[in-house]
N, C-alpha and C positions, 0 to 999 in steps of 0.2 A: 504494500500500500504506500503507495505517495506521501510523503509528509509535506506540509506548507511553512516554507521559511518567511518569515516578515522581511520587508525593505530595510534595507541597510544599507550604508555607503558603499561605493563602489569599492575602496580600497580593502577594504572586512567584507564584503562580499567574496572579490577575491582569497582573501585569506579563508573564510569562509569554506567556498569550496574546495578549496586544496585541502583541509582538516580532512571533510567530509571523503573525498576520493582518498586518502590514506587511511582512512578507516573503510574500504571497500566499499562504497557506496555509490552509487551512480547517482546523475544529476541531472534535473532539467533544468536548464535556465530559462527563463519565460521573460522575454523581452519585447517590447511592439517597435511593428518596424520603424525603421529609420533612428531607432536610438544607441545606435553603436554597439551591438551585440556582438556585429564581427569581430570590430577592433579591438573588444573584449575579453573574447578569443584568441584574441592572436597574442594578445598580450599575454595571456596566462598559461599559453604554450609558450613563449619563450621562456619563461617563469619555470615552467615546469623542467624544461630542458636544460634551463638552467642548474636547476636538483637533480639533473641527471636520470630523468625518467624519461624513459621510449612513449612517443607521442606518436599518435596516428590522428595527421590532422585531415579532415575528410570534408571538402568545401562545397557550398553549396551549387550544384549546375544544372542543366539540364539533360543529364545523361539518364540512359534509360537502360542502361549496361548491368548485367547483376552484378558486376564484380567492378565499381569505380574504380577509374585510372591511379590514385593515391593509392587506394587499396595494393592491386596489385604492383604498384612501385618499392612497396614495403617487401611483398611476398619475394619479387623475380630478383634470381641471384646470379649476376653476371659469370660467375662459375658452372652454372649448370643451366645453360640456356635450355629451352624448349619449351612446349605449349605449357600453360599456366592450368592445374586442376582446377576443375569444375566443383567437385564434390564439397559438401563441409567440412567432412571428417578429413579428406587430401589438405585443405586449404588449413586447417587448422594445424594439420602437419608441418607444412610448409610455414608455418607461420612460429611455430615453435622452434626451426631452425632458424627461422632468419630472425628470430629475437634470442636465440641460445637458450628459451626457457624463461626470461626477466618479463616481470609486469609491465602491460604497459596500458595508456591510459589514451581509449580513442576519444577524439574531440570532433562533433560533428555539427556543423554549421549547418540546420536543416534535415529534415529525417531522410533527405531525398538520398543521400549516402547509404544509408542505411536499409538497407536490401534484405530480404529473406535469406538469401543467401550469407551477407555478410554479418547478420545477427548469429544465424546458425553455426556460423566458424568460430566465432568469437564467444558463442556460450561454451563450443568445443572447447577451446585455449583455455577458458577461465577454469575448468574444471584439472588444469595442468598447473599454470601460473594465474596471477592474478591481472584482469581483467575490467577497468573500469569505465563505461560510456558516462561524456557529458554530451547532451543535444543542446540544440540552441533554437529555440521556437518561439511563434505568437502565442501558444496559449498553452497550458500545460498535457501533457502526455497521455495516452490511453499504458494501461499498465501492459498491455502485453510487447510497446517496443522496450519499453526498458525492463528485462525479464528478472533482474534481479532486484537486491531492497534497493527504494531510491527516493529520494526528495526532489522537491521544486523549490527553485530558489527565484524569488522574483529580480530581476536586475532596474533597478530605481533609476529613473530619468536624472540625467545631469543638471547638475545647481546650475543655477543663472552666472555664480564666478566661472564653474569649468567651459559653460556654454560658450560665453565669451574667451577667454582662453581658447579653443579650438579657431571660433571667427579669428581672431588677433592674428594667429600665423597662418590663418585661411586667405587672410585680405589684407597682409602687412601690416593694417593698424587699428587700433581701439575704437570700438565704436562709441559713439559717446553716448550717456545714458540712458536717454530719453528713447535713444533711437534701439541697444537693447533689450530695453525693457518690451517696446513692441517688439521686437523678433524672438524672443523668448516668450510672451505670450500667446501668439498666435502660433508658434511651435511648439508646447507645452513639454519645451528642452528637447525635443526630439531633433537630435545634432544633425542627421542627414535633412530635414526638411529646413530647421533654422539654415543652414549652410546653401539650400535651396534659394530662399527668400531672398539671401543676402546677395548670392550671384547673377538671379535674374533682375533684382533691383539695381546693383552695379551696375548692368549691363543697359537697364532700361532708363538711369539715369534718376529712379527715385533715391537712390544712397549715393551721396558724393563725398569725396573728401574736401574736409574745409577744417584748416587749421591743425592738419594733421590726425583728424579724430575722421570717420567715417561719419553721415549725419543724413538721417533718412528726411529728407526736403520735400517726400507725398506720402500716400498711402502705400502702402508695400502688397497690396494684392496687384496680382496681374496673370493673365489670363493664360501666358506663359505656363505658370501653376499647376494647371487643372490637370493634368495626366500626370503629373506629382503625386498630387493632392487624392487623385483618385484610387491610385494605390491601397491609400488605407483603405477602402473598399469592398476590397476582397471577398471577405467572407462576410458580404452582408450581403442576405435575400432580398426579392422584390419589396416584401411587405417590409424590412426592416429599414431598406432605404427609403420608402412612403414614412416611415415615423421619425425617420433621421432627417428629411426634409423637412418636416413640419417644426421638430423642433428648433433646426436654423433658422428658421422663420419666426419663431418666438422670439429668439434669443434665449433671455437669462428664465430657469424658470424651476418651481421645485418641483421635490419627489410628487404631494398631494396634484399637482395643476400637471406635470408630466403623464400620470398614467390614468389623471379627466381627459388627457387630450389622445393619447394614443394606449391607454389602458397597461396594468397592471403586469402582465405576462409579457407584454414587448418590452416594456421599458427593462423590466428582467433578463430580458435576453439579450438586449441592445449591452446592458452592463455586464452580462458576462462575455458578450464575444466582444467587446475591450471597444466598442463603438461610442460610446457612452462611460462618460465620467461622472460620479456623483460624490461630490466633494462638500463634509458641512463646513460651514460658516454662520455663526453667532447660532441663530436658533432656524437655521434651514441650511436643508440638505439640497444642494444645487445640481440642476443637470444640465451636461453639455458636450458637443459632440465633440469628438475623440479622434486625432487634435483637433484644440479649436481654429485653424485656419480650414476645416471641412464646413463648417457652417458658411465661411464665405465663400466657398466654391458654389455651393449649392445656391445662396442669394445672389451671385454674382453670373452665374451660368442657365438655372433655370428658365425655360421659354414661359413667356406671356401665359399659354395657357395652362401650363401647368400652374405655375404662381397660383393665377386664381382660382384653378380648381381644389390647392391646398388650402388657401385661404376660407373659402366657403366650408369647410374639411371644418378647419380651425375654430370660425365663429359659429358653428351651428352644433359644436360638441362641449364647448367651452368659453368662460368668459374672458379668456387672455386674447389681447390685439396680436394681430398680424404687423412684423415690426417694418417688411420690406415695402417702398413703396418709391416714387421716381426721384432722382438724387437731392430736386429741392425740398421735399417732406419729409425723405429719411434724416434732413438732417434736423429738424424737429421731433423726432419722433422721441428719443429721450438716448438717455445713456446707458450703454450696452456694455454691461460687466456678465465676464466669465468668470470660473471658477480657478482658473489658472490666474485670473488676474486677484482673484482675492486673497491666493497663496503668495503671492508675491508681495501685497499689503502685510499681512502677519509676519510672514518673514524679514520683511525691512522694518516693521513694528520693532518685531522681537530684538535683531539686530543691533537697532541704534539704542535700546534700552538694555543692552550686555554693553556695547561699547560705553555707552555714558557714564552707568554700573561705576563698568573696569577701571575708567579715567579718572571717574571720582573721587574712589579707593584708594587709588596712585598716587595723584597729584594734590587732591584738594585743593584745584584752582578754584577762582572764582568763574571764569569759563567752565570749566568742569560741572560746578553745582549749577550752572545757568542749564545747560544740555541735561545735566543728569534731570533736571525737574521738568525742562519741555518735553522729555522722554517719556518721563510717569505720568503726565498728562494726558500725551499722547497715548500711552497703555492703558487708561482710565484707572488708574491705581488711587487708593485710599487718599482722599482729601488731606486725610488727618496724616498722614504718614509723609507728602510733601508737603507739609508746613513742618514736619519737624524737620526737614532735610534744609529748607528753608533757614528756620532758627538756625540751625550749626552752622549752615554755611557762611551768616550772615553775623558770626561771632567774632569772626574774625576782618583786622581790614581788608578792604579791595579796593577797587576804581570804582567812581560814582556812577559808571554807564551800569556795570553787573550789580551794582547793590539796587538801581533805580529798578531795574530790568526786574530784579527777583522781587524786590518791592510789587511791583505789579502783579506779578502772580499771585503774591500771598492776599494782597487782596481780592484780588479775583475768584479766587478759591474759597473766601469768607462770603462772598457777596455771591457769586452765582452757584458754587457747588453747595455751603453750609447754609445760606441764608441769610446771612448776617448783613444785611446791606452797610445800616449805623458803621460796624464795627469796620468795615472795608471803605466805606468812605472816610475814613477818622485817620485811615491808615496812608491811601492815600493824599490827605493835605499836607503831610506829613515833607518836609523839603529841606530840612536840617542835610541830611547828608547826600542830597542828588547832587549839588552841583549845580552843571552846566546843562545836565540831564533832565532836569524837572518838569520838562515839556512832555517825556514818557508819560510822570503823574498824572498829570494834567490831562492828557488825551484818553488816559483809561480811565480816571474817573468820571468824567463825560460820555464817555462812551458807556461805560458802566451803567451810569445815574439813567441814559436816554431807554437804555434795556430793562432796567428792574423798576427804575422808580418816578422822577422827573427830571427834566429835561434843565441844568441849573440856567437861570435867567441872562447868565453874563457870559454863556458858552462860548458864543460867537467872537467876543470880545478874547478872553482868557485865552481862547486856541490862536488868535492873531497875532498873539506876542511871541512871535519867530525870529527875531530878530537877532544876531549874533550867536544863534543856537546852532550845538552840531546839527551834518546835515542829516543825520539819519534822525533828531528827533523833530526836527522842519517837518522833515518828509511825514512820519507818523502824525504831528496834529495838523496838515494838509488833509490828509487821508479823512480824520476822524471831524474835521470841519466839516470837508466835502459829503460826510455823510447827516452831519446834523442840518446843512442845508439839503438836501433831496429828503430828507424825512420830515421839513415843514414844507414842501413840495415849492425850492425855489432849485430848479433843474439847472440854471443859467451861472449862477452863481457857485453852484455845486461842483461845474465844470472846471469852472477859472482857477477855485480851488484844488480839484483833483492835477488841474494842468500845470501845479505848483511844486508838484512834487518829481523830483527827480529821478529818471531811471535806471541808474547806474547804479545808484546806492546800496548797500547793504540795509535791504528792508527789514523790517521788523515783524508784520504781518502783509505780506505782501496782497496774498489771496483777497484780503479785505478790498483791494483798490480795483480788482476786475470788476469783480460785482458789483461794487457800489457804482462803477462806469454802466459798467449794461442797465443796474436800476434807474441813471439819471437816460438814459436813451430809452426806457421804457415812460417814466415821468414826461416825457418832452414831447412823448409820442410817436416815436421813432423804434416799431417793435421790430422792422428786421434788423437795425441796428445792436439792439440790445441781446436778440437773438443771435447775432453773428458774434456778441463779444462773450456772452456768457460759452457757448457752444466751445469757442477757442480757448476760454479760459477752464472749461472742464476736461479738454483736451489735455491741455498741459497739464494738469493735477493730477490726470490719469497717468499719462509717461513719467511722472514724477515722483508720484506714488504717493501724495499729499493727502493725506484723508483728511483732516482740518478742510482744506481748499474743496476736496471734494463734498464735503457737507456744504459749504458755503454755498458751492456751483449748484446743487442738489437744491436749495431752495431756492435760487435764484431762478433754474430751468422752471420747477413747480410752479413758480408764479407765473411764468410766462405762458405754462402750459394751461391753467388758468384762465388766463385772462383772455387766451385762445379757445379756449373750452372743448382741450384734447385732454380728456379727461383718465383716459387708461395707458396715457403717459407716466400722469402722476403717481399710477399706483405702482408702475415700474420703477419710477424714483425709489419710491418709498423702501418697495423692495432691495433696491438697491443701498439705501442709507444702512438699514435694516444687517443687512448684509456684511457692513463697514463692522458691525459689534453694538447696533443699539444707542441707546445713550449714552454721548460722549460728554466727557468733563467740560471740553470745550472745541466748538462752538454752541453751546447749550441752543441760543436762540436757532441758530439754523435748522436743527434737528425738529425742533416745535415747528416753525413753519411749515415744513416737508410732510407735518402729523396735520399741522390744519387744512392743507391745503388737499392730501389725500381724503380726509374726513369729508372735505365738499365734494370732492369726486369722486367720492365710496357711492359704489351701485349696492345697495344694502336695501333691505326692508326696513321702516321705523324701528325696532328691535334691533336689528343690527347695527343700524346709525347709533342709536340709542348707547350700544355698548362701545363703541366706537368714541363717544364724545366723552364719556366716562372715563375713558384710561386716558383722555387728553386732559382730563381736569387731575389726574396722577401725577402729572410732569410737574416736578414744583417748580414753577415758575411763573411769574405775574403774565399779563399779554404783552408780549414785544412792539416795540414801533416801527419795526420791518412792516409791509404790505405782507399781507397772509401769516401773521404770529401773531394773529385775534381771535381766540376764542368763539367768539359771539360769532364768528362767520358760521363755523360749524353746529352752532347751537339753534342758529336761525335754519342752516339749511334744515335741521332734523323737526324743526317746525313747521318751516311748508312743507315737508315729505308726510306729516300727518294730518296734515291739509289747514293750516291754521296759520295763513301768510301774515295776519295781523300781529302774532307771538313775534314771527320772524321778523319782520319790521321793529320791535321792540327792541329785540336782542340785537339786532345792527347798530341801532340807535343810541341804545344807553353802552355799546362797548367805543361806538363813536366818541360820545360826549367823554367817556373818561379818561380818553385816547388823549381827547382833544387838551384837555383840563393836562395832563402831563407829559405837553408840548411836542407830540407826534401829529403835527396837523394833518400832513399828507396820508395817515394812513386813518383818520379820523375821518378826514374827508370822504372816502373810499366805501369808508365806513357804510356813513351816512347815506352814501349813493347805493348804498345794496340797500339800505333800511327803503329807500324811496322805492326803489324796483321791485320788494315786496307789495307795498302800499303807499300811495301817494300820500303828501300830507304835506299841504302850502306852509303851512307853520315853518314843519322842519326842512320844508324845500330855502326859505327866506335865510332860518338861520346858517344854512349852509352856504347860500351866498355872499354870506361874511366870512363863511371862514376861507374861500378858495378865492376869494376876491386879490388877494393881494399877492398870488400863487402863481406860476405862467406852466400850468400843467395841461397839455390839450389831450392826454389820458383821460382828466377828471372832467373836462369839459367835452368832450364829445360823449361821454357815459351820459352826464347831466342834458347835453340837449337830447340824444335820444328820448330818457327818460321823459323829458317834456311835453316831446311832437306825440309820444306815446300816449299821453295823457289828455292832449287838446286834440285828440284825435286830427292831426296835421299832415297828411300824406306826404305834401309837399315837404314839411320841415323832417319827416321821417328820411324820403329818399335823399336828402341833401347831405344827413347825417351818417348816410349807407357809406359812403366814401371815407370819411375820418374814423367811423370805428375799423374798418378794413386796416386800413394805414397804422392806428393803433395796437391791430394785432385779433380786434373782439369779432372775430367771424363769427362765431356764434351769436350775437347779439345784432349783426349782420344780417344774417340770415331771417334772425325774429324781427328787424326792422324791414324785410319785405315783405312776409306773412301778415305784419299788422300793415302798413299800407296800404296793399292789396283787401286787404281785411276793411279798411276804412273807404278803401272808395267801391268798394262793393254796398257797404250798411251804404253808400250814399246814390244808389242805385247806379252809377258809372261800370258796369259792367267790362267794357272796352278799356278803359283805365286799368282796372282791377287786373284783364288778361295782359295786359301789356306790363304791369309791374311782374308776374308772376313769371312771363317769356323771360324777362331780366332775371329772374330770378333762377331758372331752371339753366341761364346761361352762368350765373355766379358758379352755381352747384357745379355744373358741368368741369368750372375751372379747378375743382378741389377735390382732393382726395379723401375716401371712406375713411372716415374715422377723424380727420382734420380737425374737428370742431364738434360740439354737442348744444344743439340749440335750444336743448331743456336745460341749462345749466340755475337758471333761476325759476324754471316753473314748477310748482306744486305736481307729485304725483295726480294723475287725473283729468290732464290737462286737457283742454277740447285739443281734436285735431285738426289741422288746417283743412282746407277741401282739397287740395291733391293728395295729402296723407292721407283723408279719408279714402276717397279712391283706391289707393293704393292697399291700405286695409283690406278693403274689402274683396278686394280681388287676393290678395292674400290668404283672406278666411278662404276663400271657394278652391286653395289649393294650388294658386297658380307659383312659378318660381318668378326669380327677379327678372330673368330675358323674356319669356310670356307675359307677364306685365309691361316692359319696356316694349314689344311688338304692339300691345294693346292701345298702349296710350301715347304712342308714337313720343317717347323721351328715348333719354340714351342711357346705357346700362348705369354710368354714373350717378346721373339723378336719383333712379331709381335705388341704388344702392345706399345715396344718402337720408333718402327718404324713410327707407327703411329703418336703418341707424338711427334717426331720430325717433321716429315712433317708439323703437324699442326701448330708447330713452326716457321717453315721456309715461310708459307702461311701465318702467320701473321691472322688466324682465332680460335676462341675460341669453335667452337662445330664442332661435326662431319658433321654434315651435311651443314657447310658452307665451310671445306674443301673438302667434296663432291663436290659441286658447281664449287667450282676454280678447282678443277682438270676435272674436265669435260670440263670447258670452258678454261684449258688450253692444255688439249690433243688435242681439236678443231686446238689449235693455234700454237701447234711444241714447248710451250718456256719450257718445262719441258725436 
């Protein structure tokens, strides 16, 4: 019987087996291809030979000979030429001469050596001398080639140091990190395909050298690839490439939502024939295909109609999006983490928190205790246990920039992780020993104050005084200005400041400054801008391996995906965040936003919202004055979801007013604007135009006129307003400002008006991709439906598919696909066929 050896490094691997083969034992090695199995081999034959043991190295070809050429090279003795025996029991003879009798240890790269014939000689010899087979295979061994006792030894993919190490004398030079990190993830360390990537990229011009370092300048897929890539392939069935497709097309996604979408038994099979990786992180177990550069073969290669036939596959079994879609939407679609890439997080985690450890120990710098506590931070380790490292370090003297630096933490840590706001702003005023540094204080108590508590009255002022100050603490209350102005929604001013801060610098939080740039181009109204910088800036956090940054990016996407009303974006965020390890020490605020913002865009029942808004009142933390880190968004949504828009209005309104009361205008405003789009109400429409009055935000002002024309039933002012929410990014609200237009010049008997908005309308749809947007984002379960969605209902209940409908009603399959998408939205069901149901049982009923 087989025994199973656990992964072990390569170099105890080796050792490993050589024990094992000197206690008689034969070996499988089980390696997937392209991960240096060969070289492995060859290596521990020379090893061996080295010890002075007879090796029969038997390589892999395509010979179809019972007796391989190796074989018989070992056997034929230039002494006594003539034909070569056939027989076992001959060969095993001859085989005992031309060894004198001494063990010897065959090494077979592939079973394809290993012949009936050459097994039967070789169990002959071993019953003379000693006899021991290693194989080298994809997967492990039926017992009857290895006829004696024998283990499997798994051979473990190379570290990202040996990976590089092999490119470096592959390609003359270092690649430099960023550009690694993707070739190593998309190879999941499989050295022949990373080596793959590298040379069709050199070749194609994505990897150049600059500065002596290698530096991938595009995306490293190319089409070159696919007969590579297909390789791994092999041993995957019809059915099991249909579930290996689909799950490309998901992307990231767990064990529960993997085997909803292609069931329990495949996903099982998919993971034992090495197709499928399921790798956990924080509290889910991730699946993804095996390497991850097969998923992009498949999105990358896939014909049209396959795509869509998986697709329809995908949303009619399960409620995960389809992530592929034409290059301007995939790149909104959100952020696409593997499993390979989350081991690469934990282990540069783990890493830099042993190196910091180690240096701490050593040296007791004051650099040293700075690293060792962004480390523990970083690793979310015990509050209490980095303030004591703090105190020690902080016992001793230093330079004013690391006492100022650690200063910060220690309050930050009393005020966001302990609670203690008091006790962390006291600590903060605190400027006896900063120095020239005091500008750090200064920016994180502000910062602080705008997150947990209020916003202090002379901010503005306090952060101006730059003057004569190093330039890295310029830069930081630049940063932290330019955020306390875009958070009372003055975008213009916010810039001037961000544009104050220097790029060269040795930042301090750097990640802070992308975001806060894409939130002032989301404020200004400029959403593919803001979209272009968040997108780039989560980019880099990914090559980088910033989980800090990637939380940042992760609510900044959220909001945009939001305010888009791509709703199952967000929950891939989520999933994503989630994925990083949960709640982080810090960025506390970020992680909350990412909770509320999924909370709005949870397809749940009341009950499920319900429990949903519950674990967001768990996070201890006040509501943020980021956009989307308000509580009362999610409180109100789970109000209209049980049909009681008037609560929900309440709950926008009074999280507004508190917003507003502790100087987060912009997000108070915002507020307010969702309190109106539940329920109008001139009172609070008036007091809102004092607060955005002094504001230059055409986000908050094209919301606000919609909201208007909506309400003065103004077709005209509706369609004017279609153009600026677009520009702003609110396609959803888009889409519901043609609905109601059309909607208004119908109640005004204009028939011909009515069709002619709805043609515009069916031409918008036409330009946007399924799933793009969700134009229930603010409506009550229950919603009426418009009169094409009616239509389209109804032919739905009678059975018809999406293209039979599209023949019917002479539209184009798009429309009808988003039409679809929204009903299912407004019905508050996740598959087709439960919005089937409801519209059956509500055409019965007249409420449609």
């Amino acid at each position: 019987m087989l025994r199973q050896i656990a992964y072990k490094p390569r170099t105890e691997t080796t050792d490993l087996v050589k024990r094992y083969l000197h206690l008689r034992f034969d070996v499988n090695v089980v390696s997937p291809r392209g991960n240096g199995g060969t070289e492995f081999l060859r290596e521990l034959r020379d090893e061996l030979i080295e010890d002075n043991i007879r090796v029969l190295f038997l390589p892999e070809t395509a010979e179809r000979s019972a007796l391989p050429h190796a074989f018989m090279s070992m056997l034929r003795d230039p002494a006594r030429p003539g034909n070569m025996p056939s027989s076992p029991a001959a060969l095993a003879a001859q085989l005992s001469r031309a060894l004198d009798g001494r063990p010897l240890v065959v090494i077979a790269d592939g079973v394809s050596g290993l012949t009936p014939t050459v097994i039967s000689a070789l169990t002959l010899y071993r019953q003379q001398a000693g006899v021991q087979t290693l194989v080298l295979t994809n997967a492990p061994l039926l017992r009857e080639v290895l006829p004696g006792p024998g283990l499997v030894v798994d051979l473990p993919v190379l570290t990202l140091e040996d990976v590089h190490g092999v490119l470096f004398h592959r390609l003359g030079s270092r690649l430099e990190t960023t550009s690694i990190n993707r070739v190593y993830s998309k190879s999941a360390g499989l050295i022949k395909l990373a080596i793959a990537i590298c040379e069709v990229a050199r070749v194609e011009g994505s990897l150049r050298l600059i500065d002596g370092q290698w530096v991938a300048v595009r995306d490293l897929w190319s089409d070159a690839l696919t007969a590579f890539t297909w390789a791994y392939t092999y041993a995957v069935t019809p059915e099991q490439r249909g579930a290996l497709e689909m799950i490309a097309l998901v992307g990231l996604v767990d064990v529960p939502e993997a085997e909803q979408m292609i069931g329990h038994d495949m996903l099982q099979s998919l993971e034992q024939s090495g197709a499928v990786t399921v790798d956990p992180n924080g509290r889910n177990h991730w699946v993804t295909a095996n390497p991850p550069l097969l998923s992009e073969m498949f999105r990358h290669t896939m014909l049209p109609a396959r795509r869509a036939h998986l697709r329809a596959q995908i949303e009619q079994i399960s409620s995960l999006r389809y992530l592929e879609a034409e290059p301007h939407e995939l790149e909104m679609t959100t952020l696409v983490i593997e499993p390979s890439f989350l081991r690469l997080v934990t282990e540069k985690r783990n890493e830099d928190l042993v190196g910091a450890e180690t240096a701490w120990h050593e040296s007791r710098s004051p650099a040293a205790a700075l690293n060792y506590t962004v480390a523990l931070v970083n690793s979310n380790a015990d509050p209490h246990a980095i303030l004591n490292l703090i105190e020690e370090a902080t016992r001793e003297e230093m330079p004013a920039e690391f006492r100022s630096r650690l200063a910060v933490w220690e309050a930050w840590l009393h005020g966001y992780c302990l609670g203690d706001v008091a006790r962390a702003d006291q600590l903060l005023q605190r400027r006896e020993h900063a120095g020239e540094y005091w500008g750090f204080l200064v920016a994180a108590r502000i910062r602080m104050l705008a997150d947990l508590a209020t916003v202090p009255h002379d901010a503005v002022a306090l952060l101006s005084e730059t003057a004569k100050l190093p330039l890295t603490v310029q830069n930081e209350m630049h940063r932290t200005l330019a955020f306390i102005y875009v958070s009372q929604g003055l975008p213009e001013e916010a810039a001037e400041a961000l544009g104050r801060v220097s790029s060269w610098s040795d930042d301090y939080f750097p990640y802070l400054q992308n975001s806060t740039e894409a939130l002032i181009e989301l404020v200004r109204g400029r959403f593919d801008r803001a979209r272009e910088i968040a997108l780039q800036g989560a980019r880099i956090a990914q090559d980088e391996l910033d989980e800090r940054s990637l939380r940042a990016h992760g609510h900044m996407l959220s909001l945009l995906l939001l305010v888009r009303g791509q709703h199952e974006g967000i929950l891939q965020i989520e999933d994503y965040v989630e994925a990083l390890g949960g709640v982080p020490l810090f960025p506390r605020m970020s992680y909350l936003g990412v909770k509320v913002c999924a909370a709005i865009a949870a397809h749940e029942s009341p009950s499920g919202l319900r429990e949903i808004v519950s674990a967001l009142d768990e996070i201890d933390l006040p509501d943020g004055p980021l956009l989307g880190t308000s509580r009362s968004w999610a409180r109100a949504r789970l109000a209209a979801l049980e049909g009681s828009p008037a609560q929900a209005a309440e709950e926008c309104w009074e999280g507004a007013t508190a917003l507003y009361a502790r100087g987060s205008t912009l997000a108070a405003a915002l507020g307010a604007l969702r309190s109106l789009d539940y329920l109008f109400d001139e009172a609070r429409l008036a007091t809102l135009q004092q607060w955005i009055e002094p504001m230059q935000s055409e986000h908050l002002l094209a919301y606000r006129d919609y909201i208007v024309a909506r309400h003065t039933s103004d077709s005209d002012a509706m369609l004017a307003v279609i153009p600026r929410l677009i520009a702003s990014g609110r396609l959803g609200l888009a889409v519901q400002g043609y609905d109601h237009a059309a909607a208004i010049a119908r109640s005004h008997g204009d028939i011909a008006y009515a069709e002619e908005i709805e043609a515009h309308e069916a031409e918008f749809l036409d330009s946007l991709e399924p799933g793009t947007y969700d134009a229930a984002q603010q409506e009550p379960t229950g919603a009426k439906l418009t009169a094409r969605e009616r239509e389209v209902a109804e032919l739905m209940a009678q059975g018809m598919t999406n293209r039979q409908i599209k023949d019917h009603l002479v539209l184009s399959i798009r429309t009808v696909e988003n039409h679809v998408h929204r009903m299912m939205r407004k019905l508050d069901v996740s598959t087709r066929r439960e919005a089937v149901e409801w519209i059956r049982a509500w055409l019965g009923s007249g409420e449609i």
